[in-house]
C-alpha positions, 0 to 999 in steps of 0.5 A: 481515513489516515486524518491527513484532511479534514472533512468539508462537512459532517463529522469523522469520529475514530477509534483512538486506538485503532491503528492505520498504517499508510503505503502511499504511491508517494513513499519517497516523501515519507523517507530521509533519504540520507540515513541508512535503512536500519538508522532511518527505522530506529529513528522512527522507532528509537529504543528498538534493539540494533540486532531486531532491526536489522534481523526484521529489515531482512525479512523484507530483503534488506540484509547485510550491506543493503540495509547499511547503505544510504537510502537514496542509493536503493532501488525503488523496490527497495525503498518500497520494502523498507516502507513495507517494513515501517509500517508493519513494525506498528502492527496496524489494525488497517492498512491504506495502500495507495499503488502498492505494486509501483516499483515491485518485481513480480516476486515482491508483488507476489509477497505482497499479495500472500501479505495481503491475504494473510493480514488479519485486519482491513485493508483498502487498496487503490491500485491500477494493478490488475493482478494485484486487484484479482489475488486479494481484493474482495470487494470493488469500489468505483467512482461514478458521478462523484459517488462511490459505488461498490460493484458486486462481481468478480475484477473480470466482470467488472472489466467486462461491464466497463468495456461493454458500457464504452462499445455503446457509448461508441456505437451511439456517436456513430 
């Protein structure tokens, strides 16, 4: 969906102006970890007024010194809101979220969600996150013999349909 690999059959045709967005699980790759925050975001985004910056960066909890100190000194949530904080400057149409709640507190986490519902656009979210999975996801997907299957039921029934699939795969090799 983000374009990073290309199909090994069929074709793949996107709206050029449709805008994706991409938290990967991986976000330290994306970040120079030697600049500042507000210097890693305006060269991401040159021509963004200094003042913007650093009042949009505070919206995220990166204000004052935080978002002056070098990249590489923040903590790993902190790292994560200044992805968070990348990608929504662009105002995505969809958002991709590859593990989103790694490195979070309990209170980001809850942003992240209320984020989450409150985002007018597409949103597809791997995550291992129960929580995170009840408060905002709609619909479930799995994987299942390499096919992707959707599950119609609540994150709890499907908890519960997995669990009872295991007890009879454990009760047939006794």
């Amino acid at each position: 969906m983000a374009g990073l690999m290309e199909p090994t059959s069929g074709v793949v045709l996107r709206n050029p102006k449709l805008r994706f967005a991409r938290f990967s699980q991986h976000f330290v790759d994306q970040l120079d970890l030697s600049l500042s925050p507000v210097d890693h975001f305006m060269k991401t985004y040159p021509g963004v007024q200094l003042q913007q910056v650093r009042t949009f960066l505070g919206s995220f909890g990166l204000s004052g010194d935080l978002a002056l100190r070098t990249i590489n000194t923040l903590s790993g949530g902190q790292k994560s809101r200044l992805v968070f904080a990348i990608i929504s400057w662009r105002k995505p149409h969809v958002l991709l979220l590859d593990e989103p709640t790694n490195h979070l507190d309990i209170e980001t986490i809850d942003a992240l969600s209320n984020a989450i519902l409150n985002f007018a656009g597409g949103v597809l979210l791997v995550s291992h996150d129960e929580r995170l999975i009840t408060l905002v996801c709609e619909q479930i997907w799995y994987l299942n013999n390499n096919t992707v299957v959707s599950f119609d039921g609540s994150f709890e029934e499907y908890k519960n349909t997995l669990l009872k699939d295991m007890e009879e795969k454990n009760a047939i090799k006794i």
